[in-house]
TORGU-13154 format. One record per residue (C-alpha): residue number from 1; residue in one letter; x, y, z. Coordinates in steps of 0.02 Angstrom, whole numbers, plus 32768, in hexadecimal, padded with zeros to 4 digits. Layout:
N
(NUM,'A',(X,Y,Z)),
...
This chain:
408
(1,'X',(7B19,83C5,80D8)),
(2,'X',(7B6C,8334,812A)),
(3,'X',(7AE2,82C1,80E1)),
(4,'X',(7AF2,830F,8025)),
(5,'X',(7BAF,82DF,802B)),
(6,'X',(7B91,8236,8077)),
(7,'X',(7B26,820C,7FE0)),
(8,'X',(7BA7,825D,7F67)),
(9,'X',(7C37,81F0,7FAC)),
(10,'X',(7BCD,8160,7F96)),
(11,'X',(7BB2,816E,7EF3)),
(12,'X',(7C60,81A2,7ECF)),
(13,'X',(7CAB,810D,7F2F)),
(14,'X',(7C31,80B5,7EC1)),
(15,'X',(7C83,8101,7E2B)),
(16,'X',(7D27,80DB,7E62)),
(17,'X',(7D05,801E,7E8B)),
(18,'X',(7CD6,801C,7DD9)),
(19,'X',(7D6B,8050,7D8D)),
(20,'X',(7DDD,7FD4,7E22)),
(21,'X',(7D8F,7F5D,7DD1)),
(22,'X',(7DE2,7F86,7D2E)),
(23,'X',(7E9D,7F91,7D8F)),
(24,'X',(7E7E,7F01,7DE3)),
(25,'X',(7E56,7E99,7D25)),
(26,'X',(7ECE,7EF2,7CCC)),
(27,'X',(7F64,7F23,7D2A)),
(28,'X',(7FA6,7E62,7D59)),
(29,'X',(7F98,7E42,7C98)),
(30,'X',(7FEF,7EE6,7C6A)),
(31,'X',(7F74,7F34,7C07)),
(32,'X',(7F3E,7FF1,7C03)),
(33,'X',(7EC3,8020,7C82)),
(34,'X',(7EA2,809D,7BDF)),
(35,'X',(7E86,8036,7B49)),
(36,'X',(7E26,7FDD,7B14)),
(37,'X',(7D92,801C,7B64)),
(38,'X',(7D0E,7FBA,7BC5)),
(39,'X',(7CDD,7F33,7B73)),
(40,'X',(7CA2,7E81,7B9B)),
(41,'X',(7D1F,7E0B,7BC7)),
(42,'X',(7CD6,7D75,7B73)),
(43,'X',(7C80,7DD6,7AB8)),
(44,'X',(7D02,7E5C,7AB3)),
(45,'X',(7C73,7EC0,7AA7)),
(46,'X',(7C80,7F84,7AE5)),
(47,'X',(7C24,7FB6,7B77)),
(48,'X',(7BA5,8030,7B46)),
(49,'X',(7B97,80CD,7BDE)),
(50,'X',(7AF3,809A,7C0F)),
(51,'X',(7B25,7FCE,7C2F)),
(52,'X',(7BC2,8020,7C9D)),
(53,'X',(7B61,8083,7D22)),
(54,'X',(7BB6,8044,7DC6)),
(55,'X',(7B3D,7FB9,7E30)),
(56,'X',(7A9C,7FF1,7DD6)),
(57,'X',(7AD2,7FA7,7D23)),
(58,'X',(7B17,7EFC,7D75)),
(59,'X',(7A65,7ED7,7DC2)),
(60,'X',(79F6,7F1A,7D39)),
(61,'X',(7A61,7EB2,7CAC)),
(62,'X',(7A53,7E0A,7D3A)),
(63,'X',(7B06,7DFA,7D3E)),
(64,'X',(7B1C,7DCC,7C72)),
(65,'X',(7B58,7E29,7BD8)),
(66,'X',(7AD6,7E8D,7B71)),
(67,'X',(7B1D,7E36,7ACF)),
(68,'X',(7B56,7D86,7B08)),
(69,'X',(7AEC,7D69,7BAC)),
(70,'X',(7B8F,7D1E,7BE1)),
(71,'X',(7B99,7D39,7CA9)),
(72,'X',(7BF7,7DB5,7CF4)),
(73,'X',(7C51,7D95,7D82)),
(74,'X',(7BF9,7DD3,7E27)),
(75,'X',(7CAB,7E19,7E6D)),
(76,'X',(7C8B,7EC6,7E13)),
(77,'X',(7BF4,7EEB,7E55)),
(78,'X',(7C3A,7EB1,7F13)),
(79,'X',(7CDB,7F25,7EE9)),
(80,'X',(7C6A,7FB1,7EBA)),
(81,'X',(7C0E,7F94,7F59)),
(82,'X',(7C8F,7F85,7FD4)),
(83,'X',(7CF6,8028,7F78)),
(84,'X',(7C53,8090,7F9C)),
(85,'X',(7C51,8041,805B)),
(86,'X',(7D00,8072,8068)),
(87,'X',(7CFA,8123,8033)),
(88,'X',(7C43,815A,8082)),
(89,'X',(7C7E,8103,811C)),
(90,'X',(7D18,8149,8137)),
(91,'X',(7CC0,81F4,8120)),
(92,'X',(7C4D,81B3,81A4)),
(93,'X',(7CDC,8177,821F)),
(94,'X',(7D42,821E,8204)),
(95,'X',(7CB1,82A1,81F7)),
(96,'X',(7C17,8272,822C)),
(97,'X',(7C34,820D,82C9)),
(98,'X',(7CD2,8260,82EC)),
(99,'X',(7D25,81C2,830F)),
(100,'X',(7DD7,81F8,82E3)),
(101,'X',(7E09,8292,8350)),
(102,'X',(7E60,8306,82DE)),
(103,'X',(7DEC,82FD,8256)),
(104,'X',(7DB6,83B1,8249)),
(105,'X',(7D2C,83E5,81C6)),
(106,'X',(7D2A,8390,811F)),
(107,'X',(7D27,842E,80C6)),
(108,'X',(7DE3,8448,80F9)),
(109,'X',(7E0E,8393,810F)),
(110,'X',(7DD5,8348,8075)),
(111,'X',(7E99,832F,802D)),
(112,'X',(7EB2,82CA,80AF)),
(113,'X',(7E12,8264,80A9)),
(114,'X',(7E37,824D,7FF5)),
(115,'X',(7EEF,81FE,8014)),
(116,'X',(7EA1,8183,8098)),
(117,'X',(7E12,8159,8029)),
(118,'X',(7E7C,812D,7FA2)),
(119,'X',(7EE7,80D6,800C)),
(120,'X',(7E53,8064,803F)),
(121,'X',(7E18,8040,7F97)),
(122,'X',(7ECC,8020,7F4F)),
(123,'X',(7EE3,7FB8,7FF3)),
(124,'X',(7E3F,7F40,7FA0)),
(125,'X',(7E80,7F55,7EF8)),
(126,'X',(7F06,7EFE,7F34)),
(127,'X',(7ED5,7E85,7F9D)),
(128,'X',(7E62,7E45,7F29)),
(129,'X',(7EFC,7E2B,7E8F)),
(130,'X',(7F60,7DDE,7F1F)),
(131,'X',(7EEF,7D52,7F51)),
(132,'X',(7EB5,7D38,7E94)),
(133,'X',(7F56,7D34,7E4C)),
(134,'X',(7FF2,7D47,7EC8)),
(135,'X',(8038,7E0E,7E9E)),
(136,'X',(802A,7EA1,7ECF)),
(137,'X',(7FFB,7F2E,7E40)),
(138,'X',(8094,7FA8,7E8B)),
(139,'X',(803A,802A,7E15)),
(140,'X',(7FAC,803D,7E91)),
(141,'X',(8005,8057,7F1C)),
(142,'X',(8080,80D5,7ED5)),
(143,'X',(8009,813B,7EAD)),
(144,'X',(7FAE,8139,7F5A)),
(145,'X',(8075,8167,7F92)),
(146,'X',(806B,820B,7F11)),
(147,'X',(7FB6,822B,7F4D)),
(148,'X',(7FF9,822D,800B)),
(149,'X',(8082,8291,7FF2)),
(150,'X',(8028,8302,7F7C)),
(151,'X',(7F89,831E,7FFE)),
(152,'X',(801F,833D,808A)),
(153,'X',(8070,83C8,8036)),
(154,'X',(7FCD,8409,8005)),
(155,'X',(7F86,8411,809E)),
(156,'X',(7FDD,83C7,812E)),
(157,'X',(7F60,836F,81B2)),
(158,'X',(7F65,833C,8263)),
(159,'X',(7F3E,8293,8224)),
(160,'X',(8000,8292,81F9)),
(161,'X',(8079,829B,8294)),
(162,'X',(80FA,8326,828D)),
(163,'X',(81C7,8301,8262)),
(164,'X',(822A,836E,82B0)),
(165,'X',(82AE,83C7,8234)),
(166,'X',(8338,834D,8246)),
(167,'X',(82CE,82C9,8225)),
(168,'X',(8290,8322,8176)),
(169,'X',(8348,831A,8151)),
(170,'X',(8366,826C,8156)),
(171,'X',(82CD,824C,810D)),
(172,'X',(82DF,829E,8074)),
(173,'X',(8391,826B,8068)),
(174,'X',(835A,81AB,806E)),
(175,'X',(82DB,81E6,7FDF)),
(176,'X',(8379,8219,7F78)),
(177,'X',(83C5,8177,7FB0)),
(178,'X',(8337,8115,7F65)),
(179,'X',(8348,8170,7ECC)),
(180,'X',(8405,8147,7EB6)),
(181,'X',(83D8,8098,7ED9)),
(182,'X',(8364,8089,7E53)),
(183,'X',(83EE,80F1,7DDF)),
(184,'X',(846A,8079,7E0B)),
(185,'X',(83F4,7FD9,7DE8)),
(186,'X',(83BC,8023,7D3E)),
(187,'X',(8475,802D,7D13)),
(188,'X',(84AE,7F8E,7D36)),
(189,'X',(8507,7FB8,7DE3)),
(190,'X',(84A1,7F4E,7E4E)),
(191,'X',(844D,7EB1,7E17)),
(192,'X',(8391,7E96,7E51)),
(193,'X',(837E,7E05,7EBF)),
(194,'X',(832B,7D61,7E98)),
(195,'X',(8325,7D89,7DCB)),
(196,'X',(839D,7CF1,7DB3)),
(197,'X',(830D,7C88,7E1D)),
(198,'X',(82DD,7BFA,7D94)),
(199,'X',(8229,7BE0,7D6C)),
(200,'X',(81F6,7B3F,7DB0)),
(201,'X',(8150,7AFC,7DB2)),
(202,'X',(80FF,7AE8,7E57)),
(203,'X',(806C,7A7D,7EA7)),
(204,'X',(7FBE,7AD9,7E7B)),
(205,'X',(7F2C,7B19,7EE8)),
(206,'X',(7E85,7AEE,7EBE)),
(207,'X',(7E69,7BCE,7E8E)),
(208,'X',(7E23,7BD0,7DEF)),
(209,'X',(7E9C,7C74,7DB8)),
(210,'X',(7F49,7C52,7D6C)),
(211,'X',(7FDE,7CA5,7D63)),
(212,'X',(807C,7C93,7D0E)),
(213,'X',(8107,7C3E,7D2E)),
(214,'X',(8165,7CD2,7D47)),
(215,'X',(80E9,7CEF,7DED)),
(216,'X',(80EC,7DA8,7DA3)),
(217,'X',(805F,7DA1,7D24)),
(218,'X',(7FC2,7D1C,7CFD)),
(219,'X',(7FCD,7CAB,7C96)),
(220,'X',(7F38,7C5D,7C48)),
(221,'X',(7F00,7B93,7C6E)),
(222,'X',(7F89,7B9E,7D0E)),
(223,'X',(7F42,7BA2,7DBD)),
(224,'X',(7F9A,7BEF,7E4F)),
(225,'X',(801D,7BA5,7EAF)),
(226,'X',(8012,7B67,7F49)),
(227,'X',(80C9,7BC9,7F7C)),
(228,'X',(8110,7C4C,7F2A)),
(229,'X',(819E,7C57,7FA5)),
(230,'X',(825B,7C42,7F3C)),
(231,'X',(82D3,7BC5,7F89)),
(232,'X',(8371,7B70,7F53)),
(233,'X',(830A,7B06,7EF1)),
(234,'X',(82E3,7B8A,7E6F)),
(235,'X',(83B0,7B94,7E6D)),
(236,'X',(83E0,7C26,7EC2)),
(237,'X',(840A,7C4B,7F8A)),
(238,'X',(838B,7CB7,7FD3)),
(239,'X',(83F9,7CE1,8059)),
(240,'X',(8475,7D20,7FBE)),
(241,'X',(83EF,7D6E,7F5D)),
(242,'X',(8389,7DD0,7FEF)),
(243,'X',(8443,7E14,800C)),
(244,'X',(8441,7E6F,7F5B)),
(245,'X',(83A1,7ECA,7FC4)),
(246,'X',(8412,7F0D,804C)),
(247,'X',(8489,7F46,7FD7)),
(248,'X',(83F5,7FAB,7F6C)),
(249,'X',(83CC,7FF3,8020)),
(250,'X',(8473,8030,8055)),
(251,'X',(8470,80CD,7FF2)),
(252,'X',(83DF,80F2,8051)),
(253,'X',(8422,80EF,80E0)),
(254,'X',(84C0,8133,80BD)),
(255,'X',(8475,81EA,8087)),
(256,'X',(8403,81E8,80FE)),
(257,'X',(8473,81B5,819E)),
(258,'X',(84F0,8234,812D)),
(259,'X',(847F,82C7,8155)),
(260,'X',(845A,829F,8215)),
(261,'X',(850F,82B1,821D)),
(262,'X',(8527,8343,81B6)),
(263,'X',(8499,83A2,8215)),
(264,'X',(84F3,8385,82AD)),
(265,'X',(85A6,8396,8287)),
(266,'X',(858E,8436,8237)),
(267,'X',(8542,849E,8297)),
(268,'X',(8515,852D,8216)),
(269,'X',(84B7,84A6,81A3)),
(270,'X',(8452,8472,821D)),
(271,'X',(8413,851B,8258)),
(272,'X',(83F0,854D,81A9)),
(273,'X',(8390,84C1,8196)),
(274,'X',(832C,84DB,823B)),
(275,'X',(8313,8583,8210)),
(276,'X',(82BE,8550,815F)),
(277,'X',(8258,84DA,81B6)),
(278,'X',(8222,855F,8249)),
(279,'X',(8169,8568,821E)),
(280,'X',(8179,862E,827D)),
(281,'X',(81D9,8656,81F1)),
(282,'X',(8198,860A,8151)),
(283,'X',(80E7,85E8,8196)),
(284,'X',(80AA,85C9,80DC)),
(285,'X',(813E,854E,8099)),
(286,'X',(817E,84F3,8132)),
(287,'X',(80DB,8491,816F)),
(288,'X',(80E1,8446,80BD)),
(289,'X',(819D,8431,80B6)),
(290,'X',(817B,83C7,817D)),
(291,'X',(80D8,8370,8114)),
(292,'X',(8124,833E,8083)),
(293,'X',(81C9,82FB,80EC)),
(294,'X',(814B,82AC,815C)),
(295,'X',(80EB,823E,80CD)),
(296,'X',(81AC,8210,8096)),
(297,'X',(81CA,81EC,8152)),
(298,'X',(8138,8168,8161)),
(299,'X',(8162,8114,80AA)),
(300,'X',(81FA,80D9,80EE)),
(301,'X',(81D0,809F,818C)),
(302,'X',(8145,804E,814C)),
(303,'X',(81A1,8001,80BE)),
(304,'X',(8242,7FCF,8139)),
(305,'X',(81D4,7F76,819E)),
(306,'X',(81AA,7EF0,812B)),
(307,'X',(8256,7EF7,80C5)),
(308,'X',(829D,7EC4,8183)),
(309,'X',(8223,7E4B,8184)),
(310,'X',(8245,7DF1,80D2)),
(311,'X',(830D,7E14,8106)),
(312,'X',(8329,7DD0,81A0)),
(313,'X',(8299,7D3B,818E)),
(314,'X',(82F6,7D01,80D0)),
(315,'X',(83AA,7D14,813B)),
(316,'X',(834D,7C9D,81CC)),
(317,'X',(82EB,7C1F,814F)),
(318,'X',(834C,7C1C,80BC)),
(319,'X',(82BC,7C35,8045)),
(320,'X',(8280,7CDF,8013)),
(321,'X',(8207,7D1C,80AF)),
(322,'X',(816B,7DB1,808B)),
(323,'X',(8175,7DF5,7FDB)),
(324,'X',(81B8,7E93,7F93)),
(325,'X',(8100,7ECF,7F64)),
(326,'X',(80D0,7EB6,8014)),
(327,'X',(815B,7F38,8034)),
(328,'X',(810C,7FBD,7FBE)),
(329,'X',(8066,7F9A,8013)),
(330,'X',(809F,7FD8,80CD)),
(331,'X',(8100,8064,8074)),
(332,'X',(8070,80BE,8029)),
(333,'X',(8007,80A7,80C2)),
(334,'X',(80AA,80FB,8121)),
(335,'X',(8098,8186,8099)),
(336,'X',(7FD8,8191,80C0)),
(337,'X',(7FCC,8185,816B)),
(338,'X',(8067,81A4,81B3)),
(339,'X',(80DF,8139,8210)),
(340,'X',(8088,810B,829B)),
(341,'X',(7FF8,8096,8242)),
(342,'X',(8053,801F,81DE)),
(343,'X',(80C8,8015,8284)),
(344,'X',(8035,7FC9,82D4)),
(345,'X',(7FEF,7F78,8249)),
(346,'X',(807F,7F21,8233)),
(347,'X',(8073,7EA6,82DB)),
(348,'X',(7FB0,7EAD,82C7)),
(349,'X',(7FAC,7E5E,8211)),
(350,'X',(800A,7DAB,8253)),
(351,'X',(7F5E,7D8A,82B8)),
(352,'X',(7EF6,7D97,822E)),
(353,'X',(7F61,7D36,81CC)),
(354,'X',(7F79,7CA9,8257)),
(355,'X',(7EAE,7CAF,825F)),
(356,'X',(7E96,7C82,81AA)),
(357,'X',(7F1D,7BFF,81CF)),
(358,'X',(7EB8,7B9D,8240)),
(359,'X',(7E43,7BAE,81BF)),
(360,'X',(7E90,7B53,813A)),
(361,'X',(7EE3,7AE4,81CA)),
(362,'X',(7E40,7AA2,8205)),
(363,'X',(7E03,7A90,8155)),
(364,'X',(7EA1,7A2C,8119)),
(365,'X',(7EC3,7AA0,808B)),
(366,'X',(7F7F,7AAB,80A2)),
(367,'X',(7F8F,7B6F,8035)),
(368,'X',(8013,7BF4,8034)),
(369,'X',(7FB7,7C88,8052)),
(370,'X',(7FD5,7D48,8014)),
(371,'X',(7FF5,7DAA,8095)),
(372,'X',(7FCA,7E5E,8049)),
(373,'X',(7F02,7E41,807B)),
(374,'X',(7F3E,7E3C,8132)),
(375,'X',(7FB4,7ED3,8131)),
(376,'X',(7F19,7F1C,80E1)),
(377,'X',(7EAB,7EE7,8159)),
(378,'X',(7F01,7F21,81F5)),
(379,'X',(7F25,7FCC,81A6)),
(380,'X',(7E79,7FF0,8197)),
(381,'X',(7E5B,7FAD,824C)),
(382,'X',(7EE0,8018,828C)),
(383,'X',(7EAB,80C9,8223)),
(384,'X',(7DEF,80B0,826F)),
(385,'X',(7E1A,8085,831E)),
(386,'X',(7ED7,80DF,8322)),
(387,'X',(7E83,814C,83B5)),
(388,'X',(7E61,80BB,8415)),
(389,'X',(7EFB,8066,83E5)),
(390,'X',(7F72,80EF,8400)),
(391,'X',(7F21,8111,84BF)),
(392,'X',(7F53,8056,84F5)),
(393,'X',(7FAB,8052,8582)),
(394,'X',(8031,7FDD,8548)),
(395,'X',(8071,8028,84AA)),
(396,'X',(806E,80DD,850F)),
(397,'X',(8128,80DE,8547)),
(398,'X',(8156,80AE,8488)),
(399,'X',(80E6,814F,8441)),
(400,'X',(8140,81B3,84C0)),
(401,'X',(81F7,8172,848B)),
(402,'X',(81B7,8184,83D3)),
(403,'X',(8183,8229,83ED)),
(404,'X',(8229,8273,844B)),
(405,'X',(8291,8225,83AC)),
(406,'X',(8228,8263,832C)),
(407,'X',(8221,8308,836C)),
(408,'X',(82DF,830D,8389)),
């Protein structure tokens, strides 16, 4: 049986590379993923069912449109590829050579694998729109956030380390804090940092994509820059601006060091809220109550820990340090995977950054480069090997102190 689903996922993760390739055209132009349908991007021809089979249609047609022989680029049929790699392997990794303890049997673990696998394949998605083109498609990675939290409260997985009750609190308090944030930023209350930043036009890479000058969306016949990083000479103070940031995070914060305290100075709150949470005594709602709070949980540590980054490196440069997409990136994969991978992740992605460095060092190509593809490549390291990783010797006494706070 193991065999008939390995072939099924393939094929699947086939499927799915086929439509990534359609997010990763469309979305950084801002065009529905919906409408039109397929169609050739040089004829404006539509795609007829039979030239849109994932890999097989690519080879048989050489690479070229039916109606205009024009080529087509070889990057869908790699995507399509690598998605089908990504999903039949993880099902390898996590069920067939049992190299994640915890797994359990597909059969009840699938809402799980699904979140991860999606996670991966958004995690290429983008990758790939980042190193074309210099953004992030948030869309992608929202909804790999929704899938998380959704797969959590459906069925919650050892995969996903347990908050204790308190914990839940503040967790879903920051949630409402986020959401008064955002309130507060649609109204006018708080201004969003950087959106005074003046377009100026900056030295260009030899890439043959283009975005526009806005570094938000491409733009065709320009080529990407060679920095996208904002500094006083695009007329604002990035130490200023990236304070705007800090005030957007404080009603986070607020609500959810607000409910520590309320948990604790009254008494009777707290014990209510223990009780609801006692998995003795609501063995049906509680474990999804503790998933769902754990998903929320991860998103913000994952997300804090490159929002500190950008912060505190704009405060110490003076020019705007990580990007904001970057931020979303770590969140979802908190929201996936839990806190502890994108805490890891986190000082394992500057080494494969500094490794491509040299690269362009030695080669005298002097090249900003997007940093999403190496948070995306360490989270992947660290979800196959997080056995391994989390058995190390030296990060032991900081899983232990983790684990005694979490479970506070």
């Amino acid at each position: 049986m193991e065999w008939v689903w390995l072939i099924f996922l393939l094929l699947l993760g086939a499927c799915v590379g086929s439509f990534m390739n359609v997010l990763i055209h469309r979305l950084p132009r801002g065009e529905s993923i919906v409408f039109p349908p397929s169609h050739c991007p040089a004829c404006g021809r539509g795609i007829k069912w039979y030239d849109n089979i994932p890999v097989l249609s690519w080879l048989l047609l050489g690479g070229r449109c039916r109606f205009c022989r024009e080529p087509i680029s070889c990057r869908y049929l790699l995507v399509e590829l690598a998605a089908a790699v990504l999903v039949g392997g993880l099902y390898v990794w996590y069920f067939m050579l049992d190299l994640r303890q915890g797994a359990g049997e597909f059969a009840e673990a699938w809402p799980m694998f699904t979140a991860h696998a999606a996670l991966l394949c958004g995690l290429l998605v983008c990758s790939i729109v980042d190193i074309r083109q210099w953004i992030i498609p948030l869309e992608v990675m929202w909804f790999c956030s929704l899938l998380g939290l959704a797969a959590a409260a459906y069925q919650p997985h050892a995969f996903l380390p347990a908050v204790s009750p308190n914990l839940a609190a503040m967790s879903f308090a920051a949630a409402a804090g986020l959401a008064v944030a955002n309130l507060m930023m649609r109204r006018g209350l708080i201004q969003p940092s950087f959106i005074d930043a003046s377009d100026r036009s900056m030295p260009q890479a030899g890439d043959p994509e283009s975005i526009s000058p806005d570094k938000k969306t491409p733009g065709r016949g320009q080529k990407p820059p060679v920095s996208v990083a904002i500094t006083k000479a695009h007329g604002v103070n990035p130490r200023k601006e990236v304070l705007r940031e800090c005030l957007f995070l404080a009603p986070v914060v607020v609500l959810a060091v607000g409910a520590a305290v309320l948990l604790v100075a009254v008494p009777a709150v707290g014990r209510v809220w223990r009780d609801w949470l006692d998995v003795k005594l609501h063995p049906i709602l509680a474990p999804r109550v503790l998933g769902a709070a754990t998903v929320v949980f991860g998103y913000f540590i994952g997300g804090l820990w490159i929002w500190a980054a950008r912060i505190f490196g704009t405060l110490a440069f003076g020019k705007e340090a990580m990007g904001l997409g970057d931020v979303h990136i770590f969140a979802a994969v908190g929201a996936v995977t839990g806190a502890a991978v994108p805490s890891v992740a986190f000082f394992m992605a500057p080494f494969f950054a500094l490794s491509w460095a040299m690269v362009f060092w030695l080669s005298r190509r002097q090249r900003e480069l997007p940093y999403g593809p190496w948070l995306a490549a360490a989270t992947l390291v660290v979800m196959l090997f997080y056995d391994s990783i989390m058995n190390m010797s030296l990060l032991r006494p900081y899983i232990e102190a983790a684990g005694l706070i979490f479970n506070r």
